[in-house]
C-alpha angles and dihedrals in degrees: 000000000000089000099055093052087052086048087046091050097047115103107179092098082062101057104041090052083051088057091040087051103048087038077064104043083048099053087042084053090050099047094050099042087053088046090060100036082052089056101047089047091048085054102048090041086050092054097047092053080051096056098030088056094041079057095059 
């Protein structure tokens, strides 16, 4: 009994699945902040090809 009350006041599991979560939350923000970003640059660089090569 008195093992399952230590198990029930420990609190490292805790912590370490709140790192794990926010580490996650973190890496999700960045993908899809660099997916975006991948797609907005594709776009300029694709119209710039256009007009240069309307220039020409």
């Amino acid at each position: 009994m008195q093992k399952l009350k230590r198990l029930a006041r420990c609190t490292r599991g805790a912590t370490a699945i709140e790192y794990g979560l926010i580490a996650g939350m973190i890496a999700l923000a960045a993908i899809i902040s660099m997916q975006l970003l991948g797609i907005n640059l594709a776009d300029t660089f694709w119209t710039l090809a256009n007009v240069i090569g309307g220039a020409l």
